[in-house]
N, C-alpha and C positions, 0 to 999 in steps of 0.2 A: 430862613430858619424854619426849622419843622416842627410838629409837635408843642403842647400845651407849657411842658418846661424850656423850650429853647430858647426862652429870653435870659436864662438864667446863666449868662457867662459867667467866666470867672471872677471878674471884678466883682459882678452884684454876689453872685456865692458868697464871697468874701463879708461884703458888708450889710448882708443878710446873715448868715449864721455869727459872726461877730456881733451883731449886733443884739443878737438874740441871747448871744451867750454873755454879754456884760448886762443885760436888762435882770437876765436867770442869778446873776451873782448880787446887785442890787437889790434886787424884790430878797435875795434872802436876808442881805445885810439888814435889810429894812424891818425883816420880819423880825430877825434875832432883836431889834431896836438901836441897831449902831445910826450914830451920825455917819455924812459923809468921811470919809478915810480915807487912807492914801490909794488903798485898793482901787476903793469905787469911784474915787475922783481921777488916781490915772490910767481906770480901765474906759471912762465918758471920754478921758481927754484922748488917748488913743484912738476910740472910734471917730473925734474929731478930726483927728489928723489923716482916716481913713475917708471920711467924707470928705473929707476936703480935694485929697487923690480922684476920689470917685467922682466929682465935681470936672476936677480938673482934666480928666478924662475926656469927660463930656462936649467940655469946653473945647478942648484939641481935635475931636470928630468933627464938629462943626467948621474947625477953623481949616480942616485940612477938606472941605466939601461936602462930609456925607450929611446926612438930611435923617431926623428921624423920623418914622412912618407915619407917629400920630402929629396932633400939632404941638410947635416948639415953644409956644409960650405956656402950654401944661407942662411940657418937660422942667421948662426954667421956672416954672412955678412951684415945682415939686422939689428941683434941685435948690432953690433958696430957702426953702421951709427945711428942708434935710440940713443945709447946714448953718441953721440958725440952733436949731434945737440944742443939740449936745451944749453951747456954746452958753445959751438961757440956760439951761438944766445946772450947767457949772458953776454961771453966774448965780441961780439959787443958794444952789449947795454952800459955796461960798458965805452968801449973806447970810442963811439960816442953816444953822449948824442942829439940824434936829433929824430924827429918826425919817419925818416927812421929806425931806431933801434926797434921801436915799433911793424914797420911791419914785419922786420925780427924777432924779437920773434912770432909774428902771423904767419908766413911762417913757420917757426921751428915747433912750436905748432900741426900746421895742418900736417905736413908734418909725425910727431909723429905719429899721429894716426891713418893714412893711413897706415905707416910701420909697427905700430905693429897687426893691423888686417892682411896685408900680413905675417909678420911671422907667425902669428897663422895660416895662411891656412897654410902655410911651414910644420909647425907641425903638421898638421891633413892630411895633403894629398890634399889639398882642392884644384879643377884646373889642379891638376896633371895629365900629360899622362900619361896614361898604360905603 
């Protein structure tokens, strides 16, 4: 791959701007001061079922030979932290039904999307020292 974006296939696009765009809908619910809602707990649960894909993506490269460039125990370190979150952020929202629950789905959200654009560079080499 060439150039500074071209770790950015489609999968991670997908769960980078998704991810970005239920954090953007959260932080407002949060601000307006709504509790979690159906919105914003099945726009988190969504992104879970997107990570989870993007997971299991991962999971299927490996298993059909390819190798990623950086090393595979950041990648899998980066892929369990990515989908644990949504999952914790739910499990909050759930128990505490307050205005703060909302942000922690927007913090989870956001935090998603950054991770799985680092993993992709993980798997392309992207950053890596020689």
């Amino acid at each position: 791959m060439n150039g500074s974006s071209a770790y950015l296939d489609p999968p991670t696009l997908v769960l980078l701007l998704g991810g970005m765009a239920v954090a953007l809908v959260t932080l407002v619910a949060g601000l307006n001061g709504r509790a979690p809602g159906r919105v914003t707990v099945g726009l988190t649960a969504l992104l879970q079922a997107a990570v989870l894909a993007y997971a299991g993506l991962y999971l299927l490269r490996q298993l059909r030979g390819e190798a990623p460039v950086g090393p595979a125990w950041e990648l899998w370190a980066y892929l369990v932290t990515v989908l644990l979150l949504p999952a914790l952020a739910l499990v909050w929202a759930r128990e505490e039904r307050t205005r703060w629950s909302t942000f922690v789905l927007a913090v989870a959200a956001f935090t998603v999307a950054v991770m799985a654009a680092r993993t992709a560079q993980i798997w392309y080499g992207v950053g890596m020292l020689p």
